[in-house]
mmCIF file of the C-alpha atoms, coordinates in Angstrom:
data_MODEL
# 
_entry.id   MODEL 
# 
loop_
_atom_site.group_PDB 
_atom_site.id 
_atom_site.type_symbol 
_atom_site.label_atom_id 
_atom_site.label_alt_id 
_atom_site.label_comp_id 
_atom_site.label_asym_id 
_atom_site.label_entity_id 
_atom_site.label_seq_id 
_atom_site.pdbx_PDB_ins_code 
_atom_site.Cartn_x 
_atom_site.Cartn_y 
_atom_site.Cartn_z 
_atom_site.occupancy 
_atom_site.B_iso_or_equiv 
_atom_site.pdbx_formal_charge 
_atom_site.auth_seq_id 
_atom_site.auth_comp_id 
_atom_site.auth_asym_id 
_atom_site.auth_atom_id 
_atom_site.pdbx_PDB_model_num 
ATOM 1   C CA . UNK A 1 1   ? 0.000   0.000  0.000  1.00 0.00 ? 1   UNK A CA 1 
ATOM 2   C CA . UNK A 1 2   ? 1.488   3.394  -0.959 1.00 0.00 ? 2   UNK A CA 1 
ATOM 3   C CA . UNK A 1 3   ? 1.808   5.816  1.716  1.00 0.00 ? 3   UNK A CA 1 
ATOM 4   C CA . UNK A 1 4   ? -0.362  9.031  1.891  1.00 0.00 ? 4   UNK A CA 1 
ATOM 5   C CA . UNK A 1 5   ? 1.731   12.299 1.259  1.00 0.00 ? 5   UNK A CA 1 
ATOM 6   C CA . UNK A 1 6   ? 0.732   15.358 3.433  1.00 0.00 ? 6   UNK A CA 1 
ATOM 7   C CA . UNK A 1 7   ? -1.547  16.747 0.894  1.00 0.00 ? 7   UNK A CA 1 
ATOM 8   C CA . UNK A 1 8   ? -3.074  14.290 0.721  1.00 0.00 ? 8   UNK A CA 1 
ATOM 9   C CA . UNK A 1 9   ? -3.676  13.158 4.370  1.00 0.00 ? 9   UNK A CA 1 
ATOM 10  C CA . UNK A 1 10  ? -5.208  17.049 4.497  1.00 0.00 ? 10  UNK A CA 1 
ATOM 11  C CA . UNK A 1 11  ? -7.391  16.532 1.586  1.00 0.00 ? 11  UNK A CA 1 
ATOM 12  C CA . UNK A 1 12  ? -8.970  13.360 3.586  1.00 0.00 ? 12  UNK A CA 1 
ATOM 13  C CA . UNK A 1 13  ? -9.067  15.005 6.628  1.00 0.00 ? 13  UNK A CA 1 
ATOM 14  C CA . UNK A 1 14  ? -11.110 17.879 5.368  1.00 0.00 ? 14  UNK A CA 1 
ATOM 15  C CA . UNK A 1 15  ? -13.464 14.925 3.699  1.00 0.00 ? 15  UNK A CA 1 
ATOM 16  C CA . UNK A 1 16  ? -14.146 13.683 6.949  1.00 0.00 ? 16  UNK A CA 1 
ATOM 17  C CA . UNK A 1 17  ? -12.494 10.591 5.803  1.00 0.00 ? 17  UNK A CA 1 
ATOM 18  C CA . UNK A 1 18  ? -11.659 7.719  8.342  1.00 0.00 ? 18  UNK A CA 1 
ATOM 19  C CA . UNK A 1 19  ? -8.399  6.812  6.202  1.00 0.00 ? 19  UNK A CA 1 
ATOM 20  C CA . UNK A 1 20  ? -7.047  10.214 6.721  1.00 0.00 ? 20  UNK A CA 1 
ATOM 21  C CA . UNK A 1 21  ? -8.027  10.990 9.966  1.00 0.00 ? 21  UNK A CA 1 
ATOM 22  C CA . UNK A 1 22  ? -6.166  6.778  10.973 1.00 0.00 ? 22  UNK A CA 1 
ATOM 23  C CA . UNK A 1 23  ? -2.804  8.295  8.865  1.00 0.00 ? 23  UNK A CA 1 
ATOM 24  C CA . UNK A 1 24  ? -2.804  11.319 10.680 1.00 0.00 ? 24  UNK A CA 1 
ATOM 25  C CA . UNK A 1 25  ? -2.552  10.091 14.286 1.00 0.00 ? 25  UNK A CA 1 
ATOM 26  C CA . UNK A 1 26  ? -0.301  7.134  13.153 1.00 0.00 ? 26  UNK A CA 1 
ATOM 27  C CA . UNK A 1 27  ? 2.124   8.725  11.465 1.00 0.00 ? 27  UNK A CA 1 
ATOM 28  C CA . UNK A 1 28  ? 2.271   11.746 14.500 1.00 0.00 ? 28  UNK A CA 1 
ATOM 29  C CA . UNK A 1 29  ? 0.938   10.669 17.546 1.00 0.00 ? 29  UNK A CA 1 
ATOM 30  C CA . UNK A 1 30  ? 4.114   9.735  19.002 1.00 0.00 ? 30  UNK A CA 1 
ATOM 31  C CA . UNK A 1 31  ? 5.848   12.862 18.410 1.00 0.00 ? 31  UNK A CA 1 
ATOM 32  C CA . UNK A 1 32  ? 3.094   15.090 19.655 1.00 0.00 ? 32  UNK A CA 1 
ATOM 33  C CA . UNK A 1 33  ? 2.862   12.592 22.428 1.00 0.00 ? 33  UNK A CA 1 
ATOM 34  C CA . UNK A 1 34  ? 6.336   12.821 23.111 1.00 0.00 ? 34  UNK A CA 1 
ATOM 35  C CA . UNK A 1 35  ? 6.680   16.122 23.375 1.00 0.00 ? 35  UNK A CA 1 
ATOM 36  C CA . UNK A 1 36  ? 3.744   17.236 25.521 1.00 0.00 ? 36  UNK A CA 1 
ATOM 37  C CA . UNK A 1 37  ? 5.079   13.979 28.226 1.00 0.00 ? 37  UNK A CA 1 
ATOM 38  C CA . UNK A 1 38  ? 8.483   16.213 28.468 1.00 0.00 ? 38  UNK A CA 1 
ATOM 39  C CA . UNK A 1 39  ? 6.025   18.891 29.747 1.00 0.00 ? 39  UNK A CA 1 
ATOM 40  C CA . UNK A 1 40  ? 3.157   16.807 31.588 1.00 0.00 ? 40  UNK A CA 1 
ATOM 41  C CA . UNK A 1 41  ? 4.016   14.572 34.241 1.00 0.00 ? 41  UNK A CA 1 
ATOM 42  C CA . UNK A 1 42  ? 0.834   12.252 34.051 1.00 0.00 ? 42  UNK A CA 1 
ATOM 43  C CA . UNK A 1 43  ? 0.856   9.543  31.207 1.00 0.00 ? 43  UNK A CA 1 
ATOM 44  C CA . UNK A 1 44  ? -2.859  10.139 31.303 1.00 0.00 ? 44  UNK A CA 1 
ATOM 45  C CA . UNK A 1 45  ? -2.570  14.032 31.366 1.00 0.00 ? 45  UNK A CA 1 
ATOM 46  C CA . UNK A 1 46  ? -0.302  13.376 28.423 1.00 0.00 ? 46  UNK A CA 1 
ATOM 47  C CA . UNK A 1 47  ? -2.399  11.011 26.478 1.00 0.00 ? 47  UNK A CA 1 
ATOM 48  C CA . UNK A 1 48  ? -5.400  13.302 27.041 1.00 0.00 ? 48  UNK A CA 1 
ATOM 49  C CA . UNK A 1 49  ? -3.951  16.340 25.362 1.00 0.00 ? 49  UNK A CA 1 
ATOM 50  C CA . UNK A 1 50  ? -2.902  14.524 22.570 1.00 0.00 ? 50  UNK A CA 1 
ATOM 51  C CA . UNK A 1 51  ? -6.304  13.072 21.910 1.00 0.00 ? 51  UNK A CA 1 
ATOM 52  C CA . UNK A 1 52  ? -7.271  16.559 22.340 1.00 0.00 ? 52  UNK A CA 1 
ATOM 53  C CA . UNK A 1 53  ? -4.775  18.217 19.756 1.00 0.00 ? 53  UNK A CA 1 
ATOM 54  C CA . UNK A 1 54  ? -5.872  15.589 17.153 1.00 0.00 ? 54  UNK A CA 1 
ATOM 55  C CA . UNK A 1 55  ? -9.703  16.625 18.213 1.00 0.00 ? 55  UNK A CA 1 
ATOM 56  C CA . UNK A 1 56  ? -8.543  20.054 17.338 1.00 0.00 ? 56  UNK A CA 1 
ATOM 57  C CA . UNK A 1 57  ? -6.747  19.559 14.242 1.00 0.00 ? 57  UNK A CA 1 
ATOM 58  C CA . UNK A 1 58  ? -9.493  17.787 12.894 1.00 0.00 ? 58  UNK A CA 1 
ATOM 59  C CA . UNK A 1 59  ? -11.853 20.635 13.446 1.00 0.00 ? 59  UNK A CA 1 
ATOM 60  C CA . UNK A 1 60  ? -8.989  22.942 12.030 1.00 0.00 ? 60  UNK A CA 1 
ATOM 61  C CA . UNK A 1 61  ? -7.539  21.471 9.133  1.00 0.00 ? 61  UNK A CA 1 
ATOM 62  C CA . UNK A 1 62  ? -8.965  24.125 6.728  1.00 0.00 ? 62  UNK A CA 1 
ATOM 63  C CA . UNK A 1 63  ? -6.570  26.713 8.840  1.00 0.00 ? 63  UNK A CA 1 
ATOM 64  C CA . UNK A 1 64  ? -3.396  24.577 7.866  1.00 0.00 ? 64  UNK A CA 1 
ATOM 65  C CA . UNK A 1 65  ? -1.192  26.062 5.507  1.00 0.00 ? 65  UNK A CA 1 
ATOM 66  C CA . UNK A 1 66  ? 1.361   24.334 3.918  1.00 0.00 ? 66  UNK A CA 1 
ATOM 67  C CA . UNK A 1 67  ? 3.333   27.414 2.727  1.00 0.00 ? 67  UNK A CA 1 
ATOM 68  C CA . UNK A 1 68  ? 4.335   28.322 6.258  1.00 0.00 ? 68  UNK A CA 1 
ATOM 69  C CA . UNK A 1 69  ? 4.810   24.571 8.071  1.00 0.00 ? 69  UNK A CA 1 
ATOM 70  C CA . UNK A 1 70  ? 4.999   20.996 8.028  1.00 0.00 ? 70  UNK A CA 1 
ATOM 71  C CA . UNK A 1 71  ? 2.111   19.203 8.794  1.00 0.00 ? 71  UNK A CA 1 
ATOM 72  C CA . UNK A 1 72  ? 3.728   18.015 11.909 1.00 0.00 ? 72  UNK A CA 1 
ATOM 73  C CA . UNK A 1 73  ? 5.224   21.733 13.154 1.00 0.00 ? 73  UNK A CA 1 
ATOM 74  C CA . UNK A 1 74  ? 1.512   22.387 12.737 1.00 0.00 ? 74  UNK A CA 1 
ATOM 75  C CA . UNK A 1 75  ? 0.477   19.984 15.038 1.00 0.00 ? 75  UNK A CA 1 
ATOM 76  C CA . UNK A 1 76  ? 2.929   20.267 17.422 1.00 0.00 ? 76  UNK A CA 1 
ATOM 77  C CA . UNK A 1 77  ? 1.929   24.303 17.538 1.00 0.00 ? 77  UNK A CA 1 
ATOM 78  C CA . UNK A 1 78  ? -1.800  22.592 18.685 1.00 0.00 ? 78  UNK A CA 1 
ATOM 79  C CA . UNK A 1 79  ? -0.223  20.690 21.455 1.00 0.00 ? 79  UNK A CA 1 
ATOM 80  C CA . UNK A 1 80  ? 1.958   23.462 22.569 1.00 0.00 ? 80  UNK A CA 1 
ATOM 81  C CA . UNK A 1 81  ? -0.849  25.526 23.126 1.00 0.00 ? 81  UNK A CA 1 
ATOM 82  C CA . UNK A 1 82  ? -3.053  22.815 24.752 1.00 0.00 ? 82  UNK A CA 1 
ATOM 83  C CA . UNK A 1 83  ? 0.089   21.970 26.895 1.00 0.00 ? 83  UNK A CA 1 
ATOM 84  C CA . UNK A 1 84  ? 0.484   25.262 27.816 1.00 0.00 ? 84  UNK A CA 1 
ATOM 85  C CA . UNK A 1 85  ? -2.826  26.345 28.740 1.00 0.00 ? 85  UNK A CA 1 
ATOM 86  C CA . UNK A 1 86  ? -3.283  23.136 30.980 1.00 0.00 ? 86  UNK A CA 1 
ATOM 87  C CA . UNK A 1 87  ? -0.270  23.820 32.790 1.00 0.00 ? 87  UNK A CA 1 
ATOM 88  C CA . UNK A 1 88  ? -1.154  27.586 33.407 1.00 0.00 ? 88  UNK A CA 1 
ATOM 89  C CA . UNK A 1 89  ? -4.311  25.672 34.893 1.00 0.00 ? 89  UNK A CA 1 
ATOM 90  C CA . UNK A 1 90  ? -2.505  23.103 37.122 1.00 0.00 ? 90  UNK A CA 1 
ATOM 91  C CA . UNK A 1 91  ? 0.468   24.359 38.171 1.00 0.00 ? 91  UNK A CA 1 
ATOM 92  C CA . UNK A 1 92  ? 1.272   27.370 40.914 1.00 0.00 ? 92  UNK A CA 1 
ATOM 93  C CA . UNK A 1 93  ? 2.351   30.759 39.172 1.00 0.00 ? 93  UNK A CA 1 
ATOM 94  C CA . UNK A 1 94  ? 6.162   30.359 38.719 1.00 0.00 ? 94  UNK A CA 1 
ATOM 95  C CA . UNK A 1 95  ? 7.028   34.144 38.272 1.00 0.00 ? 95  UNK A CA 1 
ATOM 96  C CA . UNK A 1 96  ? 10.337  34.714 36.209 1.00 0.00 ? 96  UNK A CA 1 
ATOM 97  C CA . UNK A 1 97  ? 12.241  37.131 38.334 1.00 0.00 ? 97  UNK A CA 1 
ATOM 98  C CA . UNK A 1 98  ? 14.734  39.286 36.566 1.00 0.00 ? 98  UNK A CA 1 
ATOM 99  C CA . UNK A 1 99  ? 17.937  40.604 39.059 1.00 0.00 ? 99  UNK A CA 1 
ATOM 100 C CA . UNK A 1 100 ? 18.681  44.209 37.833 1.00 0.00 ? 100 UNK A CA 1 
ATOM 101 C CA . UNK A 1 101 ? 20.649  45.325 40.476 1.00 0.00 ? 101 UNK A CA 1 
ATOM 102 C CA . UNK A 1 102 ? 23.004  43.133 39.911 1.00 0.00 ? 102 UNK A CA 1 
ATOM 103 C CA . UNK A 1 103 ? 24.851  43.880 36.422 1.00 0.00 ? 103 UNK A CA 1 
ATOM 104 C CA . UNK A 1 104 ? 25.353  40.636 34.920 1.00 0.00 ? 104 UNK A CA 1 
ATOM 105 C CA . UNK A 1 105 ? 28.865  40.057 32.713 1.00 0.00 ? 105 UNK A CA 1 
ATOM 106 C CA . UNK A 1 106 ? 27.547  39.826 29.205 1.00 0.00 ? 106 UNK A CA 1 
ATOM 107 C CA . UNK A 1 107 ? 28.356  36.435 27.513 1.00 0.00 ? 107 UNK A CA 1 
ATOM 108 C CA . UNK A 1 108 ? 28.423  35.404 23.751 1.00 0.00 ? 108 UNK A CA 1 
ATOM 109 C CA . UNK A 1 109 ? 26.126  33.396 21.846 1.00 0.00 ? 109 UNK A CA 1 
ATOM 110 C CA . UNK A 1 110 ? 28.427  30.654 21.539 1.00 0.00 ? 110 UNK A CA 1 
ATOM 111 C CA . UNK A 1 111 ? 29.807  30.554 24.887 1.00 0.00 ? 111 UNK A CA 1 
ATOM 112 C CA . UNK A 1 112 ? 26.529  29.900 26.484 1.00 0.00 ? 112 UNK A CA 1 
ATOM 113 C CA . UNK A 1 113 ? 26.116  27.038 23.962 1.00 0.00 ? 113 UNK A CA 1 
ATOM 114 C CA . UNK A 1 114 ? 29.612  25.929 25.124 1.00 0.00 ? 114 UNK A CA 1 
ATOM 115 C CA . UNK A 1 115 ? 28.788  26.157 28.619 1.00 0.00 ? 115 UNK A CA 1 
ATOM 116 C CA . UNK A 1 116 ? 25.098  24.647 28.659 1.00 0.00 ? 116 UNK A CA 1 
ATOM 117 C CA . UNK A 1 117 ? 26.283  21.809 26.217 1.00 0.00 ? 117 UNK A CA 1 
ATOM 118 C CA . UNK A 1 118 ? 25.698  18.136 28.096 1.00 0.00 ? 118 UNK A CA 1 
ATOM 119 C CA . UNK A 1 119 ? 28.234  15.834 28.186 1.00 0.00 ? 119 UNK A CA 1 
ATOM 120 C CA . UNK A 1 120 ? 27.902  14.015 31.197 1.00 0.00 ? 120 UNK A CA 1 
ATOM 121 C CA . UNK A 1 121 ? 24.475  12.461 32.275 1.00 0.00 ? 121 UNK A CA 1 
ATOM 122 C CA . UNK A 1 122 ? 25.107  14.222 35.638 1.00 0.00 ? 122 UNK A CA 1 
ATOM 123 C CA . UNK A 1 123 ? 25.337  17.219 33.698 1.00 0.00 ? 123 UNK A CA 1 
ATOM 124 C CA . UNK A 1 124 ? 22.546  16.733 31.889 1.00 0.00 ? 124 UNK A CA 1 
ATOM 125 C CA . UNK A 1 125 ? 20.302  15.430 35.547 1.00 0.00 ? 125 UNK A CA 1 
ATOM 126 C CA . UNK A 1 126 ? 21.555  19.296 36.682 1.00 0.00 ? 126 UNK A CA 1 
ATOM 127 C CA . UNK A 1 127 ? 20.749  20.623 33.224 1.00 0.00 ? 127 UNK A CA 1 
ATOM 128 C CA . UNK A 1 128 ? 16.668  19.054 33.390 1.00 0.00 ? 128 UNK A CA 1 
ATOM 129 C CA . UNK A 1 129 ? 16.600  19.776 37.278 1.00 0.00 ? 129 UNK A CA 1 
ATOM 130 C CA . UNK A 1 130 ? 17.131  23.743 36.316 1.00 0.00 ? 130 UNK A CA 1 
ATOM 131 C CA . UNK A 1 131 ? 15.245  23.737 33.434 1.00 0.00 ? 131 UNK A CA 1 
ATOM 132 C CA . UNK A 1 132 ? 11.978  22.144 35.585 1.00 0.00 ? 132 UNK A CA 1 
ATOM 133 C CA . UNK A 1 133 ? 12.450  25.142 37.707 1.00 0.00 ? 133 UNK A CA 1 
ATOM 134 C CA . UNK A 1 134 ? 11.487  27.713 35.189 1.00 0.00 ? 134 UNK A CA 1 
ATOM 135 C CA . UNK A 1 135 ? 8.244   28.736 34.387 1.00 0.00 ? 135 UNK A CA 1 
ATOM 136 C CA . UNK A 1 136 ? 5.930   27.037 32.193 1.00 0.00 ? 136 UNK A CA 1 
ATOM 137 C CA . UNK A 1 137 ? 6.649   28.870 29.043 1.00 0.00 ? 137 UNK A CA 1 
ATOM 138 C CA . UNK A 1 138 ? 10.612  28.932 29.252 1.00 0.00 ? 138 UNK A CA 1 
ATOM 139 C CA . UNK A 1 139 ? 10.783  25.709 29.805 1.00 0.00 ? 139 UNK A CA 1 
ATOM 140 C CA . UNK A 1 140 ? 8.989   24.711 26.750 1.00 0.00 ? 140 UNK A CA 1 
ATOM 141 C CA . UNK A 1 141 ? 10.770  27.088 25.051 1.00 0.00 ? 141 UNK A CA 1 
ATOM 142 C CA . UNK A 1 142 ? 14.255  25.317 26.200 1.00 0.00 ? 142 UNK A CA 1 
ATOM 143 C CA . UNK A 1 143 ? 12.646  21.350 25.196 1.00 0.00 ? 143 UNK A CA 1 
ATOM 144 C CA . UNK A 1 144 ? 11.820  22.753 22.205 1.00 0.00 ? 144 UNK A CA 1 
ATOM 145 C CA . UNK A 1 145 ? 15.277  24.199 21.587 1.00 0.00 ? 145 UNK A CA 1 
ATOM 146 C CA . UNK A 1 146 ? 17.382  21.236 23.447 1.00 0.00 ? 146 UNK A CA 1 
ATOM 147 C CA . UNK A 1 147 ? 15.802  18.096 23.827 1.00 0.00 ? 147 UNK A CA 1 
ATOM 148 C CA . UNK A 1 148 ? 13.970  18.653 20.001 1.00 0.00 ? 148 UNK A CA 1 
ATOM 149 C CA . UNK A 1 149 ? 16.655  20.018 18.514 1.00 0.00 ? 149 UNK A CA 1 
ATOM 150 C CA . UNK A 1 150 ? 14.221  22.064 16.066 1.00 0.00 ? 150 UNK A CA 1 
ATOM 151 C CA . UNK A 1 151 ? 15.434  25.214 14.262 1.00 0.00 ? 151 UNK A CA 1 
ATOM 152 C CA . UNK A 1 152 ? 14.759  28.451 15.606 1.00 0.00 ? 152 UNK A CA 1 
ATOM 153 C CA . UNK A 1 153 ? 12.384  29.611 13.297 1.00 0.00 ? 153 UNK A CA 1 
ATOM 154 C CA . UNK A 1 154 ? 9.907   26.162 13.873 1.00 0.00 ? 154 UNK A CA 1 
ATOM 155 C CA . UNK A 1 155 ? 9.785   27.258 17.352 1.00 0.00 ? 155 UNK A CA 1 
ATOM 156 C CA . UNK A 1 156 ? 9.053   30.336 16.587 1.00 0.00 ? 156 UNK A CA 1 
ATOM 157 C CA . UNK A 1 157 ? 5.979   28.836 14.376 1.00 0.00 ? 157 UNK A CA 1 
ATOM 158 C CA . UNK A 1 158 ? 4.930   26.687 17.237 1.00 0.00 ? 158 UNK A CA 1 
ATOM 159 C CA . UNK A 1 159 ? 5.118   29.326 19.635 1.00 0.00 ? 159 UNK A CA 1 
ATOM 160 C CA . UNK A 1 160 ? 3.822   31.475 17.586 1.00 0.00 ? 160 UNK A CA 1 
ATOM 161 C CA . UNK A 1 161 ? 6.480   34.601 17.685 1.00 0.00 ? 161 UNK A CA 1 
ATOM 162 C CA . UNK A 1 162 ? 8.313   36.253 15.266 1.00 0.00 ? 162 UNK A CA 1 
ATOM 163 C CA . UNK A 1 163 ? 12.420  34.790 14.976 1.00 0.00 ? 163 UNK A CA 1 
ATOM 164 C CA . UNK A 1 164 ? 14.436  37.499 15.935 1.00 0.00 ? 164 UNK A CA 1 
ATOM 165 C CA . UNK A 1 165 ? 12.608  38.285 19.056 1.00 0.00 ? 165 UNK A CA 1 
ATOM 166 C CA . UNK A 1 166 ? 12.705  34.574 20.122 1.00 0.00 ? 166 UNK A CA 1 
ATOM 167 C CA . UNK A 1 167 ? 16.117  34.334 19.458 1.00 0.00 ? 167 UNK A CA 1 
ATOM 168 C CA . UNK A 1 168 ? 16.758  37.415 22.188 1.00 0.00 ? 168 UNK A CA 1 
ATOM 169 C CA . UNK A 1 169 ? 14.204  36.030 24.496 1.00 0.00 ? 169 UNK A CA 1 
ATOM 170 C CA . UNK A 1 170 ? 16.348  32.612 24.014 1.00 0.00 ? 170 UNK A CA 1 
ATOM 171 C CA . UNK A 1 171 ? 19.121  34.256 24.891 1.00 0.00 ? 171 UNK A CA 1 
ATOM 172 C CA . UNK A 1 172 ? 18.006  35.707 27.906 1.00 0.00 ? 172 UNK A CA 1 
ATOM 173 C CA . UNK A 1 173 ? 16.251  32.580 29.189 1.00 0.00 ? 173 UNK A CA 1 
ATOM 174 C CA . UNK A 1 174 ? 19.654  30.218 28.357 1.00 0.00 ? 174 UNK A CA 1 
ATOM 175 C CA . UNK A 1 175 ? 21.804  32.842 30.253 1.00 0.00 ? 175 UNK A CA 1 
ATOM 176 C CA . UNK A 1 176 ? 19.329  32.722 33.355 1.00 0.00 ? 176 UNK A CA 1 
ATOM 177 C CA . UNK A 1 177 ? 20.211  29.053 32.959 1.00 0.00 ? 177 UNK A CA 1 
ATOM 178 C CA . UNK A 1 178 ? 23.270  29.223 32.789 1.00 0.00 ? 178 UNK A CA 1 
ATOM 179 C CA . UNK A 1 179 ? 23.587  31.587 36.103 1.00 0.00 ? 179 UNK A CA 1 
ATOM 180 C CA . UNK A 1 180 ? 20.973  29.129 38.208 1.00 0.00 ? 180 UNK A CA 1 
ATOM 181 C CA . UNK A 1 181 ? 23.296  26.048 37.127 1.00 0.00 ? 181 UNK A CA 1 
ATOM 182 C CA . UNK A 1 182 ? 26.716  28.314 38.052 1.00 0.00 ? 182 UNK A CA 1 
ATOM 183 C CA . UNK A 1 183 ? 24.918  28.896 41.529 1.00 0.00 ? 183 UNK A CA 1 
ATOM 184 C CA . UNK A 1 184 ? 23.992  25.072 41.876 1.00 0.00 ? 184 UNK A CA 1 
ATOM 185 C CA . UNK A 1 185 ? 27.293  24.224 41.238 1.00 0.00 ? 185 UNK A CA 1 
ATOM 186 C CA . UNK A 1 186 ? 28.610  26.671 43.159 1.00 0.00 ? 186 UNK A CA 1 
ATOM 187 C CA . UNK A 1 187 ? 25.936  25.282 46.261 1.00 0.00 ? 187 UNK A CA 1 
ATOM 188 C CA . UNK A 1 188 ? 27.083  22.124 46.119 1.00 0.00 ? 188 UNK A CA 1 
ATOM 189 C CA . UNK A 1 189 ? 30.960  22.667 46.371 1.00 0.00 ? 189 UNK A CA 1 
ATOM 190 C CA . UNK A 1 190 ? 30.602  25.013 49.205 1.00 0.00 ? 190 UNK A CA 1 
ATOM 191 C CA . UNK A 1 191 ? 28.419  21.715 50.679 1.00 0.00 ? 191 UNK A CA 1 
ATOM 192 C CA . UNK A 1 192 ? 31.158  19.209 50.276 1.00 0.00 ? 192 UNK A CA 1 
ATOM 193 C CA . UNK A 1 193 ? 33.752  21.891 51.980 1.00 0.00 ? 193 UNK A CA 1 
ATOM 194 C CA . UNK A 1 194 ? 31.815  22.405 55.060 1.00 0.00 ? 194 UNK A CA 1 
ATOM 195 C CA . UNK A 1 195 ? 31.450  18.621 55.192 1.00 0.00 ? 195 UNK A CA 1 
ATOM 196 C CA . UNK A 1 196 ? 35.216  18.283 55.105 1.00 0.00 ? 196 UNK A CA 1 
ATOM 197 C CA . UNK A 1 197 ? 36.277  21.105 57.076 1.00 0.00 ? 197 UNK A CA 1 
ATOM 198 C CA . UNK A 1 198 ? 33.804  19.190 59.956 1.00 0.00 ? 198 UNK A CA 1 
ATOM 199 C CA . UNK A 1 199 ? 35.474  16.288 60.128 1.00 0.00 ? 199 UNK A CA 1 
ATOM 200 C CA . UNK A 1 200 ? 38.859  17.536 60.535 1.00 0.00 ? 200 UNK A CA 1 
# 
């Protein structure tokens, strides 16, 4: 059986056909799934909202455009929304607290990549410990960025922001990062000091 292309699994969709509607979910279920799991903690939660962005894509599919995104960017922007609206619902107000008293050494581009890249898998336990701090909307901008590996201007799509903004507001968010994990670190050597210093 040859495999529906995009169009075509739109085209059927917009029908109201069952065969699209099956190749939709099959083919992206697991990566919407996956995706809004990184964000929900609940399987059920999880599975929920993904029924529920498939629910709304169905009833959208006439908004789809193919000229600005992938059929599975498009989904994923559903989901992200979902996602973040149910969080907003569930979870306290995390408020993201900028220190501008303190003037902050300005760092490039590339050395925050440098700095925030994981190599060890204890770096990368500190790295999602951090990053589960944040609030809601940071941290799926960071997933998006890190553990998705999409380009800049998809998450921009999904988010639904222009590029070059994101990119500063990126920025800002990895270097907060960056600073909470530098303050960690530095947390848990003065720790191990104390401990040593008491036993002598």
């Amino acid at each position: 059986m040859i495999a529906l292309t995009e169009a075509e699994i739109v085209e059927a969709v917009r029908q109201g056909q069952r065969e699209g509607q099956t190749e939709l979910v099959g083919r992206y279920a697991g990566r919407v799934y996956a995706m809004i799991a990184r964000q929900v903690s609940d399987a059920m939660d999880a599975q929920e909202l993904t029924q529920d962005a498939f629910m709304r894509a169905f009833d959208h599919i006439d908004s789809y455009d193919a000229q600005k995104a992938s059929l599975s960017t498009w989904l994923c922007r559903i989901a992200y929304n979902l996602t973040l609206d149910f969080l907003k619902r569930r979870r306290p107000l995390i408020v993201s607290i900028e220190d501008h008293q303190k003037e902050e050494k300005d760092i490039s581009d590339d050395e925050l990549e440098k700095e925030l890249s994981t190599g060890s898998e204890e770096r990368i336990e500190q790295l999602q410990e951090v990053i589960d701090q944040l609030p809601d909307d940071e941290r799926m901008l960071l997933t998006l960025y890190y553990y998705e590996d999409r380009p800049l201007t998809e998450i921009a799509y999904i988010i639904g922001v222009e590029a070059k903004p994101l990119a500063n507001r990126l920025y800002r968010t990895r270097k907060k990062l960056l600073k909470q994990l530098t303050n960690d670190n530095e947390q848990w050597t003065n720790n191990i000091k104390t401990r040593i210093y008491a036993r002598r």
